[in-house]
N, CA, C and O atoms as a GROMACS GRO file, in nm:
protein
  580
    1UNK      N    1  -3.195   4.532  11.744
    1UNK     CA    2  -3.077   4.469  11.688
    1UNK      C    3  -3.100   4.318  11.676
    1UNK      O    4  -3.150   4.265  11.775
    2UNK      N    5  -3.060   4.213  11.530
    2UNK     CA    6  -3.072   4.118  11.555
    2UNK      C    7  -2.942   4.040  11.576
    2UNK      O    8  -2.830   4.085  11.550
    3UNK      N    9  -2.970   3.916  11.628
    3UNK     CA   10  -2.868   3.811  11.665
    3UNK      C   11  -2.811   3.771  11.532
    3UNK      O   12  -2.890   3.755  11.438
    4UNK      N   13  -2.674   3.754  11.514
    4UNK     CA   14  -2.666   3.665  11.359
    4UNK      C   15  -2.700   3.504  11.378
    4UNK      O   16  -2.681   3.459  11.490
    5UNK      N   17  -2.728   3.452  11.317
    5UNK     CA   18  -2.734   3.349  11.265
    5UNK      C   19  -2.637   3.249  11.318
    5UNK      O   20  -2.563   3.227  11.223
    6UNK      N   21  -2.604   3.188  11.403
    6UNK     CA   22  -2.490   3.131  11.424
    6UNK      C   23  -2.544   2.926  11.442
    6UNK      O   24  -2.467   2.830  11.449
    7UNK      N   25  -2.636   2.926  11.444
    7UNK     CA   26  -2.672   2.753  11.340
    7UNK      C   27  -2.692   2.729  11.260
    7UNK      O   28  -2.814   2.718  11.243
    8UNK      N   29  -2.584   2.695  11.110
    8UNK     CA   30  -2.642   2.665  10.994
    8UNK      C   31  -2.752   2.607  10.971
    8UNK      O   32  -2.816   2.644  10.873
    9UNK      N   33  -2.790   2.531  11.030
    9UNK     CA   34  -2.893   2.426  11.027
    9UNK      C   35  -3.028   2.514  11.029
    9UNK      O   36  -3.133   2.468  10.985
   10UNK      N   37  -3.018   2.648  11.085
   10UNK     CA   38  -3.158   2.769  11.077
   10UNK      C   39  -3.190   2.823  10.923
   10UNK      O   40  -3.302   2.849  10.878
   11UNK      N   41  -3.060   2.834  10.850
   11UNK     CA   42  -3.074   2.908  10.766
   11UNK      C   43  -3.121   2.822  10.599
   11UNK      O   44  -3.091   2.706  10.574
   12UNK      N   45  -3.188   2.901  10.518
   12UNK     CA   46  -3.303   2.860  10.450
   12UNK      C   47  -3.128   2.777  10.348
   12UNK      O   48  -3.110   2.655  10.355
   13UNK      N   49  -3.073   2.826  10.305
   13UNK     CA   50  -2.987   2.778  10.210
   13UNK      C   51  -2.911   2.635  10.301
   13UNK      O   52  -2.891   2.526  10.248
   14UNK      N   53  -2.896   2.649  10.363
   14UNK     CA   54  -2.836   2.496  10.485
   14UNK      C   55  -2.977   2.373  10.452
   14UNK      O   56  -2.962   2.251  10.439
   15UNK      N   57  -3.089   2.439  10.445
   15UNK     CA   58  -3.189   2.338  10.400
   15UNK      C   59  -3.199   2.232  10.341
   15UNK      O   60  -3.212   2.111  10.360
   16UNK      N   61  -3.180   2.399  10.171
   16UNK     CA   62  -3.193   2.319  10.038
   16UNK      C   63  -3.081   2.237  10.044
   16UNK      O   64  -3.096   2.117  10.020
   17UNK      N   65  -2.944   2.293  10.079
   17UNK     CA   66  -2.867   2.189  10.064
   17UNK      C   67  -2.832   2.085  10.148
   17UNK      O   68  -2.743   2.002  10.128
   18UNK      N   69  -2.904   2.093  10.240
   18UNK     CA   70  -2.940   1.923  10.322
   18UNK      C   71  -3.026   1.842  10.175
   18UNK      O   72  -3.006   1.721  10.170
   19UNK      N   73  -3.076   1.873  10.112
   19UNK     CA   74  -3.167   1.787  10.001
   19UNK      C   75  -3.010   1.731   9.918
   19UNK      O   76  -3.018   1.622   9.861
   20UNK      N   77  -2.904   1.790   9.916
   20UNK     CA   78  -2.793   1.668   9.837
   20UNK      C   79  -2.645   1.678   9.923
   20UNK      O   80  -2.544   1.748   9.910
   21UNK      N   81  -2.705   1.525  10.055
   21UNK     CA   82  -2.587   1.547  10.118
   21UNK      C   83  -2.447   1.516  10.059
   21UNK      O   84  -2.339   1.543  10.111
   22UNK      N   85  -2.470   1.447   9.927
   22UNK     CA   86  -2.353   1.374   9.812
   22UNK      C   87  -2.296   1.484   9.788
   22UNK      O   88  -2.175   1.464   9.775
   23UNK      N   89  -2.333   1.622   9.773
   23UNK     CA   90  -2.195   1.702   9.693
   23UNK      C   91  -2.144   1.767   9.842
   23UNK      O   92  -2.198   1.789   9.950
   24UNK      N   93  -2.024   1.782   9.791
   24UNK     CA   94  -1.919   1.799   9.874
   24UNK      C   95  -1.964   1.952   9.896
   24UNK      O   96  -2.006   2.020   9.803
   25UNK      N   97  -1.949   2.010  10.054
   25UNK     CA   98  -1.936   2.116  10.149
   25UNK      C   99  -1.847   2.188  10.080
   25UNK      O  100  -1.738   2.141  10.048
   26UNK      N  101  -1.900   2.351  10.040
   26UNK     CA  102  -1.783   2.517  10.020
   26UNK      C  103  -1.764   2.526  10.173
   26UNK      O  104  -1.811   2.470  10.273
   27UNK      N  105  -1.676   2.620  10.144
   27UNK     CA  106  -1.667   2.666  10.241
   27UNK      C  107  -1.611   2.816  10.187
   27UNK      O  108  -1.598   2.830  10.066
   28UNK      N  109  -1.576   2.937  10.283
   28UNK     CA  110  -1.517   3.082  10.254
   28UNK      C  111  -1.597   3.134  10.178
   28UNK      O  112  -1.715   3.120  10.209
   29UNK      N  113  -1.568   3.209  10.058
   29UNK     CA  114  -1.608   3.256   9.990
   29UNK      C  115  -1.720   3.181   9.854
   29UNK      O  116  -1.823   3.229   9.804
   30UNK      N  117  -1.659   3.069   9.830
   30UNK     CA  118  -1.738   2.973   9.766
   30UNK      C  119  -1.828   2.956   9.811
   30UNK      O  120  -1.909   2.971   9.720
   31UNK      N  121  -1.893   2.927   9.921
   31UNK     CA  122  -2.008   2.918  10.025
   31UNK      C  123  -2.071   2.994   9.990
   31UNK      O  124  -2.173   2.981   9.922
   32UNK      N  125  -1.998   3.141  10.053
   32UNK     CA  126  -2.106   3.238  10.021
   32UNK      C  127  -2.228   3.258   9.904
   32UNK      O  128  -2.349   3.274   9.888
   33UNK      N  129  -2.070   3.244   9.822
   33UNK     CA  130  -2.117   3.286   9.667
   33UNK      C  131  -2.231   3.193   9.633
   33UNK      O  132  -2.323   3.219   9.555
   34UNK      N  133  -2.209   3.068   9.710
   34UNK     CA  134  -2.316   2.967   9.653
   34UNK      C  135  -2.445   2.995   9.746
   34UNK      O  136  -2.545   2.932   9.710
   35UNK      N  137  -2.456   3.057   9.831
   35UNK     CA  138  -2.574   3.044   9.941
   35UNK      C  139  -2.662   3.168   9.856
   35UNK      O  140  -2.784   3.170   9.846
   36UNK      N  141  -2.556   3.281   9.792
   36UNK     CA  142  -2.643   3.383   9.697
   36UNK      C  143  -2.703   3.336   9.601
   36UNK      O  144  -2.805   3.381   9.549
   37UNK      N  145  -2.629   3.224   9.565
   37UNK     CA  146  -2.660   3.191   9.418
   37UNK      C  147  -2.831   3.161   9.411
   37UNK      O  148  -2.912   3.192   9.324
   38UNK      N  149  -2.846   3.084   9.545
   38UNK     CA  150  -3.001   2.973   9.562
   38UNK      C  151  -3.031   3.097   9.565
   38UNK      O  152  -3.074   3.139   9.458
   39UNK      N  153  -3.021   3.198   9.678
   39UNK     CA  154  -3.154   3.317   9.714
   39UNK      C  155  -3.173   3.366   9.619
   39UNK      O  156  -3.291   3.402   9.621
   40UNK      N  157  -3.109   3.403   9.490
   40UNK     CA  158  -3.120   3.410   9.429
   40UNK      C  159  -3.213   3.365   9.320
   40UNK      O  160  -3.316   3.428   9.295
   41UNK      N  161  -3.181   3.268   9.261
   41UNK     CA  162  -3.269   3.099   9.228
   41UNK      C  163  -3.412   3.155   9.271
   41UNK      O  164  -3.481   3.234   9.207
   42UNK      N  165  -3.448   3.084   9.420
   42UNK     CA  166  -3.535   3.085   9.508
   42UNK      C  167  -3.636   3.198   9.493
   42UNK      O  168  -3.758   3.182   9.497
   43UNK      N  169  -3.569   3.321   9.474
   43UNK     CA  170  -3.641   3.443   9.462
   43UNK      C  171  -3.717   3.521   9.335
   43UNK      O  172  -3.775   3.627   9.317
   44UNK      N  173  -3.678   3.396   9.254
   44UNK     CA  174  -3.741   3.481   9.116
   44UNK      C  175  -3.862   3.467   9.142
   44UNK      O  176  -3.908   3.402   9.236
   45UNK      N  177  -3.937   3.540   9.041
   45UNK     CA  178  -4.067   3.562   9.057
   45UNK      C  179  -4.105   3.543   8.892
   45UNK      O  180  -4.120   3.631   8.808
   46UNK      N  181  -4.118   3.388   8.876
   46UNK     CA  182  -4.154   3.280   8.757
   46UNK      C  183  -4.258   3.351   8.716
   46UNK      O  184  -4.263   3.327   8.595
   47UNK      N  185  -4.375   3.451   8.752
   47UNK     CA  186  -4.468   3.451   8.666
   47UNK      C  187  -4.418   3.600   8.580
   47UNK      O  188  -4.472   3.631   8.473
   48UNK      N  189  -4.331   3.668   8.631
   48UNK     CA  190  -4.257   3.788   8.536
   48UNK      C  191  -4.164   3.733   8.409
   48UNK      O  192  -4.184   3.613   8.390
   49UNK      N  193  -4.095   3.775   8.344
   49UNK     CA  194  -4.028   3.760   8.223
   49UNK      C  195  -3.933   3.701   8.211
   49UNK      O  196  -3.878   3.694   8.101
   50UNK      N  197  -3.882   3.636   8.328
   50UNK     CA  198  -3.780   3.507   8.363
   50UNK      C  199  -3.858   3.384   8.307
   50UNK      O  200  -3.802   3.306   8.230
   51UNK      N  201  -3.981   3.368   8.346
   51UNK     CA  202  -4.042   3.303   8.349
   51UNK      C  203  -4.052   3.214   8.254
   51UNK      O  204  -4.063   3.092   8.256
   52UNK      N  205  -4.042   3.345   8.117
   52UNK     CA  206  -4.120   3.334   8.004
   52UNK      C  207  -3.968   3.216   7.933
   52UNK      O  208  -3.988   3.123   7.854
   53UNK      N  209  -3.849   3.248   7.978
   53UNK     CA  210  -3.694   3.253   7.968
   53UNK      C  211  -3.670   3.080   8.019
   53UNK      O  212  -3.555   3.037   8.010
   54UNK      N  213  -3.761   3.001   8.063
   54UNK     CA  214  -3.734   2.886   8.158
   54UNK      C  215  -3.624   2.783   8.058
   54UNK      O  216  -3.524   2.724   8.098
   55UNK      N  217  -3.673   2.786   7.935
   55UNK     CA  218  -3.569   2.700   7.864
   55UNK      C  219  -3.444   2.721   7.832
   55UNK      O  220  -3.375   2.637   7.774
   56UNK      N  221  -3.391   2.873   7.877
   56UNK     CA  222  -3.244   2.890   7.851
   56UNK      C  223  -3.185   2.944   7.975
   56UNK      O  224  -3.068   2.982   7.986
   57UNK      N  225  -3.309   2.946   8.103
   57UNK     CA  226  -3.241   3.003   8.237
   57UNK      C  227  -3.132   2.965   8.272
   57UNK      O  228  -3.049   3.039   8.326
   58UNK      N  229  -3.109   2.808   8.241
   58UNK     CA  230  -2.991   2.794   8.359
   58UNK      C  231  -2.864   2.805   8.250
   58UNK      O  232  -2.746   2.816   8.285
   59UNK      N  233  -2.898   2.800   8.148
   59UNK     CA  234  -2.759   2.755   8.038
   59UNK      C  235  -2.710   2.907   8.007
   59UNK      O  236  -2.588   2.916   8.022
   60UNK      N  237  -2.772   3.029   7.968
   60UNK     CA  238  -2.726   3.147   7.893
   60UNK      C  239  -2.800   3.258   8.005
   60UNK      O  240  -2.738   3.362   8.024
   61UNK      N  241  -2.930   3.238   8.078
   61UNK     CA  242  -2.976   3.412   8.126
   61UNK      C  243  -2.939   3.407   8.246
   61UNK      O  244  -2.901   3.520   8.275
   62UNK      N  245  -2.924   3.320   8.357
   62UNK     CA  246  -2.911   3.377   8.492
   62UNK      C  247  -2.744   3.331   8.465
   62UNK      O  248  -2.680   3.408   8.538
   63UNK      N  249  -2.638   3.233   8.386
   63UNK     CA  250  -2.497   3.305   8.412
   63UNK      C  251  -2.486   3.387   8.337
   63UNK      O  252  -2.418   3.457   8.412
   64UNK      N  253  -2.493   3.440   8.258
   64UNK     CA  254  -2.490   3.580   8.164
   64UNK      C  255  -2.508   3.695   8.276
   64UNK      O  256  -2.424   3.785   8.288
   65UNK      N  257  -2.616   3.686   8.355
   65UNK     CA  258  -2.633   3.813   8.428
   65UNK      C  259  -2.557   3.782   8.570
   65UNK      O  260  -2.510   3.879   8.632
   66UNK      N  261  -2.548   3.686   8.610
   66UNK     CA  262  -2.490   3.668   8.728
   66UNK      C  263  -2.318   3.735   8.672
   66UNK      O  264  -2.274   3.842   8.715
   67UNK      N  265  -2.275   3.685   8.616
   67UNK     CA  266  -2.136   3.716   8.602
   67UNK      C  267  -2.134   3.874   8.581
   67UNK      O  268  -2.074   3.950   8.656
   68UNK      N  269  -2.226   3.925   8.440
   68UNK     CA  270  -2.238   4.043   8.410
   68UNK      C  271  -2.225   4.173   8.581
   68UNK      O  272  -2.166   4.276   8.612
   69UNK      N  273  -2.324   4.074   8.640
   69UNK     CA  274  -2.334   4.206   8.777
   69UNK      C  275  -2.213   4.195   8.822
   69UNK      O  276  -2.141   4.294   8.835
   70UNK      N  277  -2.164   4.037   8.860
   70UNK     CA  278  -2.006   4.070   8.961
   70UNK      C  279  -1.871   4.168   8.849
   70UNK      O  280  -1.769   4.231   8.876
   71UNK      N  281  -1.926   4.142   8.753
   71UNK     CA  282  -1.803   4.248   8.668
   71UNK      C  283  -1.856   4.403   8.720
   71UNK      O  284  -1.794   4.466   8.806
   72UNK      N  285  -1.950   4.442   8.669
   72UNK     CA  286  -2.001   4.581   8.734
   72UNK      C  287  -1.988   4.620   8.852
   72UNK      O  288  -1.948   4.734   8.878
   73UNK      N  289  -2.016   4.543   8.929
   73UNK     CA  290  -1.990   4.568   9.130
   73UNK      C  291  -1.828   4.544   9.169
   73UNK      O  292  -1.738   4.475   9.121
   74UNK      N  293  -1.842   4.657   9.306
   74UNK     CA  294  -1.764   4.675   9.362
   74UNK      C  295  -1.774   4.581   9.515
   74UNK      O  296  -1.681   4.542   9.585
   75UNK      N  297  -1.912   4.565   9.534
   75UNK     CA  298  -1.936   4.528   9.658
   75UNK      C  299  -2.070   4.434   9.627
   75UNK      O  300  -2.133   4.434   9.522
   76UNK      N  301  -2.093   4.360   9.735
   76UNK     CA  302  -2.232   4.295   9.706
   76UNK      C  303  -2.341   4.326   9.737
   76UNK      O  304  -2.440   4.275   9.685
   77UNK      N  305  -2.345   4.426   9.838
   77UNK     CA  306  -2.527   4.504   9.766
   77UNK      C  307  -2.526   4.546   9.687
   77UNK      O  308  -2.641   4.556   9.646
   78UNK      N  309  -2.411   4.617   9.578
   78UNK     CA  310  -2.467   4.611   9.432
   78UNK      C  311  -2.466   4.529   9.354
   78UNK      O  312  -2.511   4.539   9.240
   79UNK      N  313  -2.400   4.401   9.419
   79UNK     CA  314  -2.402   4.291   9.301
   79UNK      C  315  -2.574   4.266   9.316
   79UNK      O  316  -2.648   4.293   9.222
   80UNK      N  317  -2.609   4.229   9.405
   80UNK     CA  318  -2.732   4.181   9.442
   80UNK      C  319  -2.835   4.252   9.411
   80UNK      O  320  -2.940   4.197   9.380
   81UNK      N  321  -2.820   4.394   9.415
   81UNK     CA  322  -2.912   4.524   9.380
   81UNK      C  323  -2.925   4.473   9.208
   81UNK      O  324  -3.033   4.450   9.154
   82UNK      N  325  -2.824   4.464   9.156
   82UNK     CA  326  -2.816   4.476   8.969
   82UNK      C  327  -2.870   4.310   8.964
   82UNK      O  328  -2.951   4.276   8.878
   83UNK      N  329  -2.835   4.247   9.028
   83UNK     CA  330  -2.952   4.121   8.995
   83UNK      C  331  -3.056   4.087   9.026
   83UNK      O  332  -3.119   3.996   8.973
   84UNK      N  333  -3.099   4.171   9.139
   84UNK     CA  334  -3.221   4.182   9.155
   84UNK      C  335  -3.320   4.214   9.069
   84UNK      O  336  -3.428   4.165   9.039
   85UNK      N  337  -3.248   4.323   9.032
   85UNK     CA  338  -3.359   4.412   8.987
   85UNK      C  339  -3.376   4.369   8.831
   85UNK      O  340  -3.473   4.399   8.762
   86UNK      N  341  -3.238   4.274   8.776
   86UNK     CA  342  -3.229   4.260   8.664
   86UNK      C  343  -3.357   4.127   8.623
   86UNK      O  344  -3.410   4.107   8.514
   87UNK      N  345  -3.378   4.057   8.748
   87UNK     CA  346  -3.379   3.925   8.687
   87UNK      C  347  -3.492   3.918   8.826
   87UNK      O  348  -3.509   3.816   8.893
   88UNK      N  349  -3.550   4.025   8.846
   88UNK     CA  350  -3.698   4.064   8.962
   88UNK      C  351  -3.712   3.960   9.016
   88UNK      O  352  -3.796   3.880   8.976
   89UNK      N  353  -3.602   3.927   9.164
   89UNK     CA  354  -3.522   3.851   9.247
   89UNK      C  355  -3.579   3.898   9.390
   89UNK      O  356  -3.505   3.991   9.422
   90UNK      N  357  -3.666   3.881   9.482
   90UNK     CA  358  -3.655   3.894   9.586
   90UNK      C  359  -3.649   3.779   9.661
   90UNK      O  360  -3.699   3.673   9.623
   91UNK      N  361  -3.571   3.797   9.800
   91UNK     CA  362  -3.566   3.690   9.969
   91UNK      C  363  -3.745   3.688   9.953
   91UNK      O  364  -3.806   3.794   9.935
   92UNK      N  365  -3.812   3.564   9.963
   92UNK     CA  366  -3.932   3.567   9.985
   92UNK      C  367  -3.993   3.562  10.175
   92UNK      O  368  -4.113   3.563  10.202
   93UNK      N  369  -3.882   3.556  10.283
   93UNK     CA  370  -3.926   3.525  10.395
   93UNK      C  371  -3.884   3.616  10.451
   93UNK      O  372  -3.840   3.719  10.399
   94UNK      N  373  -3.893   3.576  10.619
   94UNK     CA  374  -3.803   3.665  10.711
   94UNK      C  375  -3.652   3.617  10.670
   94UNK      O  376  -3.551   3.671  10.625
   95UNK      N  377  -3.697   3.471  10.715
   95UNK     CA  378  -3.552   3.358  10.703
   95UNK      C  379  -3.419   3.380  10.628
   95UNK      O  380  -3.301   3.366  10.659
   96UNK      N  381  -3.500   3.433  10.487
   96UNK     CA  382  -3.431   3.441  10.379
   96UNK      C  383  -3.371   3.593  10.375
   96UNK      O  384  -3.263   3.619  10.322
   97UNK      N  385  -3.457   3.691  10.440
   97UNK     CA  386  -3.398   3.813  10.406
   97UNK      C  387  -3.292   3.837  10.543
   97UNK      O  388  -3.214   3.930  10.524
   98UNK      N  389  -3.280   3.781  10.655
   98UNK     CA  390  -3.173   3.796  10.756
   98UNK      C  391  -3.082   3.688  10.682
   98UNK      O  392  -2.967   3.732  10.684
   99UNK      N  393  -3.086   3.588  10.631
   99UNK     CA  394  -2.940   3.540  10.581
   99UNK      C  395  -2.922   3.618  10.458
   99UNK      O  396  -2.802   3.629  10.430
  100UNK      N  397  -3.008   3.682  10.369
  100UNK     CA  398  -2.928   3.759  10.241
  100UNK      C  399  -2.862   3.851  10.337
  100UNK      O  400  -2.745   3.821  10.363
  101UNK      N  401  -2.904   3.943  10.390
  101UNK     CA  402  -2.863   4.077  10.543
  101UNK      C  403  -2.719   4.003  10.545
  101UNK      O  404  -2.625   4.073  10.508
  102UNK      N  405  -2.691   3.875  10.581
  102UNK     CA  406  -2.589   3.855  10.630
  102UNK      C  407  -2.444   3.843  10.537
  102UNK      O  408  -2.341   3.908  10.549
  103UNK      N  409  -2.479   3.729  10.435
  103UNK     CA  410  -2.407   3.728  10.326
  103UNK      C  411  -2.340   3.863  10.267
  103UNK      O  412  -2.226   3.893  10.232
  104UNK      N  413  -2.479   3.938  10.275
  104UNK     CA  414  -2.382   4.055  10.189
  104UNK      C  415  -2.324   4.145  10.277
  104UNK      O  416  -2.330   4.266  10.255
  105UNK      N  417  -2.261   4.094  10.387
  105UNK     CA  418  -2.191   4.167  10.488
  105UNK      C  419  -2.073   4.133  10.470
  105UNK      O  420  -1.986   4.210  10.512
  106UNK      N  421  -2.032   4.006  10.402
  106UNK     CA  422  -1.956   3.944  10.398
  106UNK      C  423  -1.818   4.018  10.341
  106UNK      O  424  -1.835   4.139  10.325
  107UNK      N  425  -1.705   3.977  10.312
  107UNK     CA  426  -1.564   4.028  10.229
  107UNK      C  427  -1.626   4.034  10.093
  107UNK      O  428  -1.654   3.932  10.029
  108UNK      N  429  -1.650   4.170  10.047
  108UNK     CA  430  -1.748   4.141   9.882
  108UNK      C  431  -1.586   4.054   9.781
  108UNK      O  432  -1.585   3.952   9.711
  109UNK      N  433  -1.463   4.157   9.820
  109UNK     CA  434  -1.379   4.102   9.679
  109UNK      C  435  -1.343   3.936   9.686
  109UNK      O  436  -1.332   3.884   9.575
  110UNK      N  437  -1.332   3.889   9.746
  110UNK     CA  438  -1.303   3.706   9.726
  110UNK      C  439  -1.452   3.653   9.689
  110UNK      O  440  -1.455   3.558   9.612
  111UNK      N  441  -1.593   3.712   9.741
  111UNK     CA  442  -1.711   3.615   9.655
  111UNK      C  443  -1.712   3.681   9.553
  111UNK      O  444  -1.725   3.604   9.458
  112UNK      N  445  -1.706   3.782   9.522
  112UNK     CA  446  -1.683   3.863   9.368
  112UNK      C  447  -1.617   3.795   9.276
  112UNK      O  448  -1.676   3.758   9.174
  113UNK      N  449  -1.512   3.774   9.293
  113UNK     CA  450  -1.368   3.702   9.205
  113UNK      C  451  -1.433   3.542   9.250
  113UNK      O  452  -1.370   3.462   9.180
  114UNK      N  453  -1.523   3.472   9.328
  114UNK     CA  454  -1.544   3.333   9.309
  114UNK      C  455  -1.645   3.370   9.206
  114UNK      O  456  -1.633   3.303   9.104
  115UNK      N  457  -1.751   3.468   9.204
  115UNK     CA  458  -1.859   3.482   9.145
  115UNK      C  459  -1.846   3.474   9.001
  115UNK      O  460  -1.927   3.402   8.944
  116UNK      N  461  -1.740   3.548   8.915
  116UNK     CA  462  -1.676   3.599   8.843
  116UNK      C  463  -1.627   3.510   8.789
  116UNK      O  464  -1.679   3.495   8.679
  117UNK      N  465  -1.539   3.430   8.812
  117UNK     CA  466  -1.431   3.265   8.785
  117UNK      C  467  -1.489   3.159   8.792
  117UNK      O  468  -1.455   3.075   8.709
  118UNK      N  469  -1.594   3.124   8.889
  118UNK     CA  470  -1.631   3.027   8.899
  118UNK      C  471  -1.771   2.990   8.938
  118UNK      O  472  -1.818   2.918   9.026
  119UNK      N  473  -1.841   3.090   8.806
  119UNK     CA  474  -1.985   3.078   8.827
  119UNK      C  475  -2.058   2.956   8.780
  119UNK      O  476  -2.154   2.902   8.836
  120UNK      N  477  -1.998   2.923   8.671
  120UNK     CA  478  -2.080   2.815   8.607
  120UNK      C  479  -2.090   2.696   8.654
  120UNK      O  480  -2.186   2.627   8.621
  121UNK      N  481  -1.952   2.627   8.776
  121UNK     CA  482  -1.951   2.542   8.842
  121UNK      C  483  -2.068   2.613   8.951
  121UNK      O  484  -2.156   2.530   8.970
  122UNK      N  485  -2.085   2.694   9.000
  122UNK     CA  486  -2.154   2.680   9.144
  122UNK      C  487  -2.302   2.709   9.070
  122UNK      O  488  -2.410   2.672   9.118
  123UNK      N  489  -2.284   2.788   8.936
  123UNK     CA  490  -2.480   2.693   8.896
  123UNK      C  491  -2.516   2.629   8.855
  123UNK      O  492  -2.637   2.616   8.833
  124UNK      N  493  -2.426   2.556   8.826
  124UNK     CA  494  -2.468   2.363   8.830
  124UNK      C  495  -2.492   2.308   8.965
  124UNK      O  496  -2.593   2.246   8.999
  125UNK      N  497  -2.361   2.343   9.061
  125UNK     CA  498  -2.447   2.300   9.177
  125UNK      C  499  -2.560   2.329   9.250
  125UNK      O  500  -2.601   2.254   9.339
  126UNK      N  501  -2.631   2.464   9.210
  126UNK     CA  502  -2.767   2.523   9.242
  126UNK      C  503  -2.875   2.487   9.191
  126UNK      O  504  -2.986   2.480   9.245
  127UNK      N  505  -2.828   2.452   9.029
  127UNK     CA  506  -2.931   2.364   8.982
  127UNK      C  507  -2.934   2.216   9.083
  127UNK      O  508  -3.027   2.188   9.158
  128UNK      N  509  -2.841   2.155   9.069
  128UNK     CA  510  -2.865   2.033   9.159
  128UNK      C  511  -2.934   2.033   9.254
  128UNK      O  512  -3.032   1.959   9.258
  129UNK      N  513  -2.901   2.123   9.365
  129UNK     CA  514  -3.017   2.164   9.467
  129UNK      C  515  -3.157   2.159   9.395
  129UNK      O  516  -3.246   2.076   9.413
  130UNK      N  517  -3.157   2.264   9.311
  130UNK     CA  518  -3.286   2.279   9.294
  130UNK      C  519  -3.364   2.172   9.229
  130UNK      O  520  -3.486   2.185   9.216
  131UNK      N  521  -3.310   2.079   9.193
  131UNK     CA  522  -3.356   1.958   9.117
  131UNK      C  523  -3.391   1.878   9.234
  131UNK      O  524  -3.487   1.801   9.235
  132UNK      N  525  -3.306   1.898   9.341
  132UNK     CA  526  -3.290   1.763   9.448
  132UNK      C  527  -3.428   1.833   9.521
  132UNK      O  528  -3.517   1.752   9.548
  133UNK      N  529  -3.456   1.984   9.556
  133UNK     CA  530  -3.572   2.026   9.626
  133UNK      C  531  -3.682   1.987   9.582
  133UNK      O  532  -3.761   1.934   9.660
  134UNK      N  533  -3.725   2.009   9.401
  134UNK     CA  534  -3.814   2.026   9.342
  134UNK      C  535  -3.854   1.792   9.337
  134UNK      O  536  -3.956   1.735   9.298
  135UNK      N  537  -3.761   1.748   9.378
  135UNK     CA  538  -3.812   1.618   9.379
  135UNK      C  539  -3.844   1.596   9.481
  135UNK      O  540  -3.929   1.508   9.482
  136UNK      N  541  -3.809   1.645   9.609
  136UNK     CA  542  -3.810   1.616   9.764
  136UNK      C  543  -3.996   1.679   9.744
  136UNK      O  544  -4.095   1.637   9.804
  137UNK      N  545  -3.992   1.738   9.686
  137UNK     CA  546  -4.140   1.829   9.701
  137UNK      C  547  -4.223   1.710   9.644
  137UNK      O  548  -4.279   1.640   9.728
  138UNK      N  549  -4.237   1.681   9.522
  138UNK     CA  550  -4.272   1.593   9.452
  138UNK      C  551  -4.306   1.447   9.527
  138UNK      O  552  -4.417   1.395   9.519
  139UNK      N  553  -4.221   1.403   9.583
  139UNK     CA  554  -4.225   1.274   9.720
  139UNK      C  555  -4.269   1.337   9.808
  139UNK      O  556  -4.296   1.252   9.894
  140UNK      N  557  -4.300   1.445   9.851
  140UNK     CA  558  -4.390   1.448   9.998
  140UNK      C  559  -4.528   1.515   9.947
  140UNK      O  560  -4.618   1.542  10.026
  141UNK      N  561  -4.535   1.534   9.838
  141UNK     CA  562  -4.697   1.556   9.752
  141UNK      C  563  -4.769   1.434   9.748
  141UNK      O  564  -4.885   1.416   9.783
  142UNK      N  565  -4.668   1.333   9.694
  142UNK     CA  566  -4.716   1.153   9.678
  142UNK      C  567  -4.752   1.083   9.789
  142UNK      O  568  -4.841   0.997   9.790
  143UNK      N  569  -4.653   1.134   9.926
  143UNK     CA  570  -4.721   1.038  10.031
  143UNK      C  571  -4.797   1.117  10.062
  143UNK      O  572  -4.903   1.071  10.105
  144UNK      N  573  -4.790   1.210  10.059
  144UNK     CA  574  -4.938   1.296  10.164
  144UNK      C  575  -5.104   1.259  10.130
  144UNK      O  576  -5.206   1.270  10.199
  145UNK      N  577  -5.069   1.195   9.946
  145UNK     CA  578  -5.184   1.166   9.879
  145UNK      C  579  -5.222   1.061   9.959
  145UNK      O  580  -5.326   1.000   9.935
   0.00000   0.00000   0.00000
């Protein structure tokens, strides 16, 4: 049996978003929805047919399908199952697959209905992350040189 998670500060999505302490803290369901959003993000696997997709990912294919799954699902292992599989999405760690484990334990209908209403705000803020990671990477490539 494992322990949950009970220091944000362990979990891989508390990370990325230590990289932009400027935007303002979710919390409830918004949280959630946003902590899926990165593993999500995080988990594609760029050299498959997403890949090929990089210039319209964030504007038309991952909210198109993100929303598409929370309309179809009832719960969030199938939201997560239909985007997975849609958009060949895996947790790449331990880290990552005990906080997905956890998330989708969560109340599915309130991140559903955030997922659903208010996707396009929370993948802008995922992009931001991922902009703020992919530069944090970039500055510790430069000093290491």
């Amino acid at each position: 049996m494992t322990t949950p998670l009970t220091d944000h500060d362990t979990t891989p999505t508390h990370t990325w978003l230590a990289t932009t302490p400027w935007l303002p803290q979710l919390d409830g369901p918004a949280a959630t929805a946003e902590a899926l959003l990165l593993l999500v993000h995080y988990g594609i696997d760029w050299d498959g047919w997403v890949g090929d997709h990089r210039t319209t990912y964030w504007e038309r294919l991952l909210p198109e399908r993100v929303v598409a799954a929370a309309l179809r699902s009832r719960d969030l292992r199938t939201w997560w199952t239909l985007l997975s599989r849609d958009l060949n999405t895996v947790p790449r760690t331990a880290a990552q697959r005990r906080e997905l484990e956890q998330l989708l334990a969560q109340p599915a209908r309130p991140v559903l209905t955030v997922l659903r209403s208010q996707s396009e705000a929370l993948l802008l803020r995922t992009r931001l992350v991922a902009d703020a990671v992919r530069e944090r990477r970039v500055v510790r490539v430069g000093v290491e040189r």
